[in-house]
LUMTI-523790 format. One record per residue (C-alpha): residue in three letters; chain; z, x, y. Coordinates in nm, 4 decimals, decimal comma, padded with zeros to 6 digits. Example, Ala and Ser with C-alpha at 12.3 -4.5 7.8 and 13.67 -1.06 7.14 Angstrom:
<sites>
[site ALA; A; [00,7800; 01,2300; -00,4500]],
[site SER; A; [00,7140; 01,3670; -00,1060]],
</sites>
This chain:
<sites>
[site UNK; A; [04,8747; 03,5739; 01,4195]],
[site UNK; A; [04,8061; 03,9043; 01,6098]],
[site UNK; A; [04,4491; 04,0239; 01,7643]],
[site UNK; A; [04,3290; 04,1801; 01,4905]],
[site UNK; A; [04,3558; 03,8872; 01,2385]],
[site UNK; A; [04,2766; 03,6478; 01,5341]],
[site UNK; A; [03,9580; 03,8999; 01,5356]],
[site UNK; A; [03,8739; 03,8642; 01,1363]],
[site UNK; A; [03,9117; 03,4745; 01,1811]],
[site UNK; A; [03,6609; 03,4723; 01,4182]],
[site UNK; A; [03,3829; 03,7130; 01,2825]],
[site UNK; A; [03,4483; 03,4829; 00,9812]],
[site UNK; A; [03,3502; 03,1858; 01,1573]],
[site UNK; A; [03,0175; 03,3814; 01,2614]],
[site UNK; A; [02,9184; 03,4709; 00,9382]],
[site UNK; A; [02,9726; 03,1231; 00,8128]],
[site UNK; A; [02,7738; 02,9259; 01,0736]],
[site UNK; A; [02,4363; 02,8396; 00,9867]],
[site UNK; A; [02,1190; 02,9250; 01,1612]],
[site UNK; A; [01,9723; 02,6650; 01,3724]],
[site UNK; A; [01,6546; 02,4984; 01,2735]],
[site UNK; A; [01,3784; 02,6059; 01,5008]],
[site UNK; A; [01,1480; 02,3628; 01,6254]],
[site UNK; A; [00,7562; 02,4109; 01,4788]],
[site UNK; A; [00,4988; 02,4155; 01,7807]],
[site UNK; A; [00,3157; 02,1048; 01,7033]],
[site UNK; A; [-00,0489; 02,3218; 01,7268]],
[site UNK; A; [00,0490; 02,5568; 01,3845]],
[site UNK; A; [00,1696; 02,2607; 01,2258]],
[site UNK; A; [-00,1323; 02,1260; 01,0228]],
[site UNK; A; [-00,0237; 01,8055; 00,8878]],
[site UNK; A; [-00,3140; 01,7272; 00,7084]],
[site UNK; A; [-00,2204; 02,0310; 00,4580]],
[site UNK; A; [00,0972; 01,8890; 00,3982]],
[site UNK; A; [-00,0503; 01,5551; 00,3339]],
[site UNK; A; [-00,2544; 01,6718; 00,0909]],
[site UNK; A; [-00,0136; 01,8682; -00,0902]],
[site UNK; A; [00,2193; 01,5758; -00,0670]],
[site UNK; A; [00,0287; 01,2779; -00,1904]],
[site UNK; A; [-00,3157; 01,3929; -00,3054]],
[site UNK; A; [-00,4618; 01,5301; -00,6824]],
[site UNK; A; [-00,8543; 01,4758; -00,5667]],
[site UNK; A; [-00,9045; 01,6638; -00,9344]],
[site UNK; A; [-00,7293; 01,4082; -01,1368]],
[site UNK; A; [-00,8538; 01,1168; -00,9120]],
[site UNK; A; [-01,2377; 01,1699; -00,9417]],
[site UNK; A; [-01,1630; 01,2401; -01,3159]],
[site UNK; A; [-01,0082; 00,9260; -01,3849]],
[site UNK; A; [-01,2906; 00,7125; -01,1866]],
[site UNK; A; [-01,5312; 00,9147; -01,3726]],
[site UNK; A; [-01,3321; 00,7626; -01,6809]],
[site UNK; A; [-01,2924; 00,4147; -01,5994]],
[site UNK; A; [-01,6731; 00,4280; -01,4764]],
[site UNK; A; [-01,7516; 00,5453; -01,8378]],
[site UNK; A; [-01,4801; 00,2981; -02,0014]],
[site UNK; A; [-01,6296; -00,0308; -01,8517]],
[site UNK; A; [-01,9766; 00,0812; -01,8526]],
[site UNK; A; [-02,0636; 00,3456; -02,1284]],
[site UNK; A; [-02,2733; 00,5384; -01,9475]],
[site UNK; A; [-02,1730; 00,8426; -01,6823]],
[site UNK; A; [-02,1618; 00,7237; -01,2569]],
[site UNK; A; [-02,3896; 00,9652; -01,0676]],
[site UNK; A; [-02,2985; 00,8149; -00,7058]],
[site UNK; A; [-01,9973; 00,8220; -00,5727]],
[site UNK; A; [-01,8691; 00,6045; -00,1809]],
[site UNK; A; [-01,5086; 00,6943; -00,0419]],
[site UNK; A; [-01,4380; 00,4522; 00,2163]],
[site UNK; A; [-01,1643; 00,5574; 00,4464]],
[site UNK; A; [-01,2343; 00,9163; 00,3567]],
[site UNK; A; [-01,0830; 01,0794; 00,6161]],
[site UNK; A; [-01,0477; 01,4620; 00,5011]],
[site UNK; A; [-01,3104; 01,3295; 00,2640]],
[site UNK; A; [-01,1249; 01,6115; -00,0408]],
[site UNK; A; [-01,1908; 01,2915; -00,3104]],
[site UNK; A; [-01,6039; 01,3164; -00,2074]],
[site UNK; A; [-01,6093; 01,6898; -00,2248]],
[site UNK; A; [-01,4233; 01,7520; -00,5461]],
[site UNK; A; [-01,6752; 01,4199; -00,7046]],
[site UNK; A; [-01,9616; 01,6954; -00,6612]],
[site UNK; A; [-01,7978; 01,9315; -00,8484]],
[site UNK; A; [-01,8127; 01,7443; -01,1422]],
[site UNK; A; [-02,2223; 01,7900; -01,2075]],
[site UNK; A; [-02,4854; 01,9017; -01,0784]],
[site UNK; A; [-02,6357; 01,5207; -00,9968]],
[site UNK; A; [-02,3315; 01,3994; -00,8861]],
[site UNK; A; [-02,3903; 01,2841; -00,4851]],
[site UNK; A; [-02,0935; 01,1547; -00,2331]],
[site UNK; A; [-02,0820; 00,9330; 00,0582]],
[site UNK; A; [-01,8032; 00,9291; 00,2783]],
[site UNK; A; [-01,7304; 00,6984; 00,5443]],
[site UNK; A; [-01,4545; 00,6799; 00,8328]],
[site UNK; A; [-01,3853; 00,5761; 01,1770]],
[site UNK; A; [-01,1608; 00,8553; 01,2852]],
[site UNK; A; [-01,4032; 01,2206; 01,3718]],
[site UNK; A; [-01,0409; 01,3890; 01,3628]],
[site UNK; A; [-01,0165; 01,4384; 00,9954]],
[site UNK; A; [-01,3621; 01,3871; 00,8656]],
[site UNK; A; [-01,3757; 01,7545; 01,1074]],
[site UNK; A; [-01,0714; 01,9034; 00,9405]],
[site UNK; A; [-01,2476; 01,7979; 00,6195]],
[site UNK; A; [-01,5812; 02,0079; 00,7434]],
[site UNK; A; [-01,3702; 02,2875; 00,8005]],
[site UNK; A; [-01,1176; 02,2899; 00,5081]],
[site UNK; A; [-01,3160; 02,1342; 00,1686]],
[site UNK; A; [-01,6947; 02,0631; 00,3071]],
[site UNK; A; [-01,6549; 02,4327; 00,3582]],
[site UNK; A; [-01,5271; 02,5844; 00,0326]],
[site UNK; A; [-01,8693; 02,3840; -00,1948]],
[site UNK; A; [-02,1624; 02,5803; -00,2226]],
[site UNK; A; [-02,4881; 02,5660; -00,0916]],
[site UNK; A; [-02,6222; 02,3445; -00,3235]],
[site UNK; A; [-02,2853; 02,1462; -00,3577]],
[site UNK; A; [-02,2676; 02,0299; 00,0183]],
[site UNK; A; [-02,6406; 01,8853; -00,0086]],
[site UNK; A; [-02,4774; 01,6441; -00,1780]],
[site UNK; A; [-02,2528; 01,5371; 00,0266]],
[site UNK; A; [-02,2841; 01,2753; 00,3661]],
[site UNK; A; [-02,0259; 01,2127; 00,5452]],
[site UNK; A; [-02,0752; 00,9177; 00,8070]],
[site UNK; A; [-01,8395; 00,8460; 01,1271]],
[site UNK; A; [-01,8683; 00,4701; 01,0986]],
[site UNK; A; [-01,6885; 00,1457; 01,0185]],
[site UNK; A; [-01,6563; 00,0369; 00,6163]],
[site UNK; A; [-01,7314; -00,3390; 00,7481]],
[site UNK; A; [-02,0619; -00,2026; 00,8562]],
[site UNK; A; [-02,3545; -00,2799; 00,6618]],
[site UNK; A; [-02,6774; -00,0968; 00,4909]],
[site UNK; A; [-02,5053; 00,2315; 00,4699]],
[site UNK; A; [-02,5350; 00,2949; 00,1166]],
[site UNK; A; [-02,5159; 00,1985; -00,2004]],
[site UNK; A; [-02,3420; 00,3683; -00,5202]],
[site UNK; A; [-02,2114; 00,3811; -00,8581]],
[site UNK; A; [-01,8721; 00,3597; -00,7687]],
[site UNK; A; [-01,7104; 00,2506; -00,4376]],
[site UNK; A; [-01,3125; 00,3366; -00,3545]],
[site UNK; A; [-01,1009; 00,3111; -00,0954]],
[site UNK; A; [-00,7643; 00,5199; -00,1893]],
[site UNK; A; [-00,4045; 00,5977; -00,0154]],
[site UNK; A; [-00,3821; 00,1999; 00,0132]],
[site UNK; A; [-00,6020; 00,2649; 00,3420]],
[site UNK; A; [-00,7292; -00,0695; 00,3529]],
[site UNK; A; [-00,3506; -00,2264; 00,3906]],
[site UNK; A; [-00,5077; -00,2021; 00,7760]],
[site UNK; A; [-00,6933; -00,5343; 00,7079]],
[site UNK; A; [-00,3949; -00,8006; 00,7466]],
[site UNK; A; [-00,5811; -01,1019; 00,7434]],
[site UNK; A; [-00,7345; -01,2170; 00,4334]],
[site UNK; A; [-01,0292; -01,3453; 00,5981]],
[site UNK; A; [-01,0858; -00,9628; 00,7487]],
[site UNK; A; [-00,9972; -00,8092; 00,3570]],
[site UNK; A; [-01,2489; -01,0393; 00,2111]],
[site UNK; A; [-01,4707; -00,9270; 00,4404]],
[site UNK; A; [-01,4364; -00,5834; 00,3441]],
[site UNK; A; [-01,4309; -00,6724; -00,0410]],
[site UNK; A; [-01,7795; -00,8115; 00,0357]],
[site UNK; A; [-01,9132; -00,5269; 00,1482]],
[site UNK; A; [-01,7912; -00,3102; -00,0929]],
[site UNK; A; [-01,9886; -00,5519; -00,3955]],
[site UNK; A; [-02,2732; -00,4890; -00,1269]],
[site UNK; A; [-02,2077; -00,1270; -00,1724]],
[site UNK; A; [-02,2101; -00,1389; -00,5035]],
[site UNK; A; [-02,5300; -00,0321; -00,7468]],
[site UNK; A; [-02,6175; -00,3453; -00,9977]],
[site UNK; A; [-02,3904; -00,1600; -01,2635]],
[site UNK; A; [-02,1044; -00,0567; -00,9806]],
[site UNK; A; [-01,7521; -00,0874; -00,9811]],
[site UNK; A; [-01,4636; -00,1500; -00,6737]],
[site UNK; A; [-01,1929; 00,0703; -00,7303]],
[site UNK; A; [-00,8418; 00,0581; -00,5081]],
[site UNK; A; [-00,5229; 00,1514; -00,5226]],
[site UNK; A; [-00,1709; -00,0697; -00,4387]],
[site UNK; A; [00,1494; -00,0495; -00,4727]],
[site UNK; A; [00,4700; -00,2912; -00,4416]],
[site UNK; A; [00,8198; -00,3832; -00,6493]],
[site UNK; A; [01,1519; -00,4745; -00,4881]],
[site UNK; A; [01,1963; -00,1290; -00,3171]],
[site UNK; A; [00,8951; -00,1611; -00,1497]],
[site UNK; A; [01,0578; -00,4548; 00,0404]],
[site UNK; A; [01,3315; -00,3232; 00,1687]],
[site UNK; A; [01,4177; -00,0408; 00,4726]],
[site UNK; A; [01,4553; 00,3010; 00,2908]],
[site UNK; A; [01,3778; 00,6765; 00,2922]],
[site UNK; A; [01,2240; 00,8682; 00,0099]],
[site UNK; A; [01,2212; 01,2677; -00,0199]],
[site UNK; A; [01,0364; 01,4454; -00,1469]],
[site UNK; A; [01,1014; 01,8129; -00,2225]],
[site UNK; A; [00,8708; 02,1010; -00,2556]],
[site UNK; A; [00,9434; 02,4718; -00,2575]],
[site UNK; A; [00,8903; 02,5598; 00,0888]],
[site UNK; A; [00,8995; 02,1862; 00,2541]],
[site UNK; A; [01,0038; 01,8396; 00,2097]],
[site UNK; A; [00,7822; 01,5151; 00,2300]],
[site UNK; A; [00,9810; 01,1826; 00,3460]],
[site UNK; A; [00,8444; 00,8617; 00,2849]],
[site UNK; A; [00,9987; 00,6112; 00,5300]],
[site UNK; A; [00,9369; 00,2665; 00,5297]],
[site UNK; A; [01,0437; 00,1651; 00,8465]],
[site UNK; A; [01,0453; -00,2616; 00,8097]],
[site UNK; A; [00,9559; -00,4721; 00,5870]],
[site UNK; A; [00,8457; -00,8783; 00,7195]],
[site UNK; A; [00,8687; -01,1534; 00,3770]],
[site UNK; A; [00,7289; -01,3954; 00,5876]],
[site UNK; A; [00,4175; -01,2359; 00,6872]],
[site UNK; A; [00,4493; -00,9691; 00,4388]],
[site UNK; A; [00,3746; -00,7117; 00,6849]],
[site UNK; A; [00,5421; -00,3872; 00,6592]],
[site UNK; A; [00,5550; -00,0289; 00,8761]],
[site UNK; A; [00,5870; 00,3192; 00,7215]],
[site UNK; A; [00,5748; 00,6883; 00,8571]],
[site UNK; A; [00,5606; 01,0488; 00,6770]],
[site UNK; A; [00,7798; 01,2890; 00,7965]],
[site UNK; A; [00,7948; 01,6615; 00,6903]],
[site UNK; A; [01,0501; 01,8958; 00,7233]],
[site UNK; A; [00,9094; 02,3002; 00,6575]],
[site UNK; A; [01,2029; 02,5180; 00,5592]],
[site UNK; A; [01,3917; 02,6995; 00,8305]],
[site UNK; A; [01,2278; 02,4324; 01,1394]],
[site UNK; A; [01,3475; 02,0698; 01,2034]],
[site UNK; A; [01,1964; 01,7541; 01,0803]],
[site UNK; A; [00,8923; 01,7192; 01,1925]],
[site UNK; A; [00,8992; 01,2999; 01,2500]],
[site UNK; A; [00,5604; 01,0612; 01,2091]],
[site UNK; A; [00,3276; 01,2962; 01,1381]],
[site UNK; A; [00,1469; 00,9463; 00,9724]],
[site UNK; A; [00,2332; 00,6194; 01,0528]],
[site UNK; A; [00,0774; 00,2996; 00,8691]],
[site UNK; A; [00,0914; -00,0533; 00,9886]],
[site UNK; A; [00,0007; -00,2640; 00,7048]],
[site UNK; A; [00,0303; -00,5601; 00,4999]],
[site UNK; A; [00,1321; -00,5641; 00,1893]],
[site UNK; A; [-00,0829; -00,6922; -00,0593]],
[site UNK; A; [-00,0207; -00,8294; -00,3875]],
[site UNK; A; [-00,2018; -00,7634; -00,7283]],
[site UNK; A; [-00,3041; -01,1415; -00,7888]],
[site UNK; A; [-00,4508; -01,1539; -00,4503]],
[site UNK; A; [-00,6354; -00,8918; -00,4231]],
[site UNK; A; [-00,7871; -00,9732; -00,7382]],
[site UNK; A; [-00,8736; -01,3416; -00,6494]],
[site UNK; A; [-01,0042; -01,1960; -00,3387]],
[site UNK; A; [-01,2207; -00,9373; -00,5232]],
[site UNK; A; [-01,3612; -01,2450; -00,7737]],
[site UNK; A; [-01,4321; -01,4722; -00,4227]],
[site UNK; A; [-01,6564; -01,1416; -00,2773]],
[site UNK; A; [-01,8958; -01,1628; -00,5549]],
[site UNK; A; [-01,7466; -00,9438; -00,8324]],
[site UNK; A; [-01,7619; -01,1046; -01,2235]],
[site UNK; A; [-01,4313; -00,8989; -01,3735]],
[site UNK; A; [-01,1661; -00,7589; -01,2625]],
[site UNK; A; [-00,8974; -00,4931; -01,4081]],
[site UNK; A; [-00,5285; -00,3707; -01,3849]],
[site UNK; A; [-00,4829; -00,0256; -01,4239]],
[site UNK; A; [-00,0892; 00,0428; -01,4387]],
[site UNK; A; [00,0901; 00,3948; -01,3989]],
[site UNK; A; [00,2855; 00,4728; -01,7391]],
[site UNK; A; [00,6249; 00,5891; -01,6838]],
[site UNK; A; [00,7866; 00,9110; -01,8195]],
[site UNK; A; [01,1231; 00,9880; -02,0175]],
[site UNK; A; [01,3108; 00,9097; -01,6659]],
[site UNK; A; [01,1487; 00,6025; -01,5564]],
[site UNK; A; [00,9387; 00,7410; -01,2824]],
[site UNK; A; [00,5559; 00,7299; -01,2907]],
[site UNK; A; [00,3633; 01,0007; -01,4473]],
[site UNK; A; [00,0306; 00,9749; -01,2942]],
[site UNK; A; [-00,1353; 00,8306; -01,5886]],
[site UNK; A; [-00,2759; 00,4980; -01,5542]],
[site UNK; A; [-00,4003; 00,2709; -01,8395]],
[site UNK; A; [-00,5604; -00,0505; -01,8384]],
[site UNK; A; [-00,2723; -00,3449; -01,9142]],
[site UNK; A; [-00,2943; -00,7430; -01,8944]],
[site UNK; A; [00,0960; -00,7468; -01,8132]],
[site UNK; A; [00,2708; -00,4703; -01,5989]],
[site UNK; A; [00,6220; -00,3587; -01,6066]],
[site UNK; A; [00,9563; -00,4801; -01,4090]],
[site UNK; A; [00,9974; -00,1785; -01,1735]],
[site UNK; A; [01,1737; -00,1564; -00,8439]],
[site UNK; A; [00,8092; 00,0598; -00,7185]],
[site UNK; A; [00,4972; 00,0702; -00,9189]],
[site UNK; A; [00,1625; 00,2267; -00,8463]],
[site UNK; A; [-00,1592; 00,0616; -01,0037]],
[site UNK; A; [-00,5618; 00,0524; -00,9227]],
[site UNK; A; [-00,7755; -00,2536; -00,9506]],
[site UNK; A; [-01,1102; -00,2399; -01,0651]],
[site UNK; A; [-01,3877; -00,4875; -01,0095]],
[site UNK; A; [-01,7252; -00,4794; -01,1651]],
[site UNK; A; [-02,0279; -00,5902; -01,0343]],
</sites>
């Protein structure tokens, strides 16, 4: 091989190298926009508790308590549905409930954000308010491991709730979920990774992250990481019935042509076999 080709053989190599990822300054990345674009429809979530509400009770919920609100999008977008609709929002952590201020409190209008409260406090705590419906959503309160301390909590939430009220939360579970993998999750300019890190059958006990990775930067690693336990459907309902509430309800996620969940969820008396499903329970006051 002479010089010249030598020469062609290496500008080839050049050409055909990629880019290195850059690495994203940590103070423009803004996780909790990728969170929400990742994991959150606030639209289609206050519309379907404004359904159920109106399913199991006839009548339309005026009230509305997000426990856990963090970001507190689910209380902001319940306004938006009429003009007597009022929110309460409730969270330990002043982090996101003032990215929240900033990002959704701030896009309602006048009249809108009267109706809002949004309270830096602890959902165990007592005499804060009391509403149609009650939720805690994302699985957030997974934090409570003991069933003594989730009881608790389930208490207070049929405290919470208005004579006609309901308890609505969210779960999830099926073989995958107990087991060490990675999910991603691909959108046009980034990717979302759900990572369940380990998974304990004797304690049931189980630790996951979110990691993002924006295109053209390297994965950015634990933006979110939950230490939870995993809680089962039967329990939480016998736990629901032992706080005080008289019913309780499955609503499961159908599935569409491919087997994955569609984000519709219908009241059943006998889920599916899946290796991950995604369902609410609902108890009534």
């Amino acid at each position: 091989m002479n010089l010249q080709e030598v020469g062609k053989t290496v500008g080839k190599d050049k050409k055909n190298k990629k880019p290195k990822k850059k690495v994203m300054p940590m103070e423009e990345f803004d996780k909790y926009y990728y969170y929400h674009r990742s994991v959150q429809s606030t639209e289609n979530d206050v519309q379907f508790f404004d359904k159920v509400y109106k399913e199991l009770k006839g009548k339309e919920a005026q009230s509305f308590r997000e426990d856990f609100c963090g970001t507190h999008s689910l209380s902001c977008e319940w306004v938006k549905l009429g003009a007597k609709r009022t929110a309460v929002g409730i969270d330990l952590d002043q982090e996101p409930i003032d990215y929240g201020q900033k990002t959704y409190f701030s896009e309602l209008n006048a009249e809108q954000k009267k109706r809002v409260e949004i309270i830096n406090a602890n959902v165990l705590d007592e005499g804060i308010s009391s509403t149609d419906i009650v939720s805690a959503s994302n699985f957030s309160y997974f934090i409570f491991k003991e069933r003594e301390l989730l009881k608790s909590y389930f208490a207070n939430a049929y405290k919470n709730c208005k004579e006609d009220g309901i308890f609505i939360v969210d779960c999830f579970g099926g073989p995958k979920c107990q087991e060490e993998n990675e999910e991603e999750t691909e959108h046009d300019d980034f990717s979302y990774f759900w990572d369940q890190d380990s998974y304990d059958p004797v304690t049931n006990y189980a630790l996951f992250h979110i990691h993002f990775k924006i295109n053209g930067y390297k994965k950015i690693k634990k933006a979110f990481t939950y230490d939870w336990r995993m809680w089962s459907i039967p329990e939480i309902r016998e736990i629901m019935k032992e706080a005080g509430f008289s019913k309780t309800h499955v609503y499961w996620e159908q599935s569409d042509e491919d087997g994955d969940g569609n984000g519709v969820f219908d009241r059943v008396e006998v889920g599916e076999e899946c290796e991950a499903w995604i369902a609410y329970i609902v108890g009534e006051r």
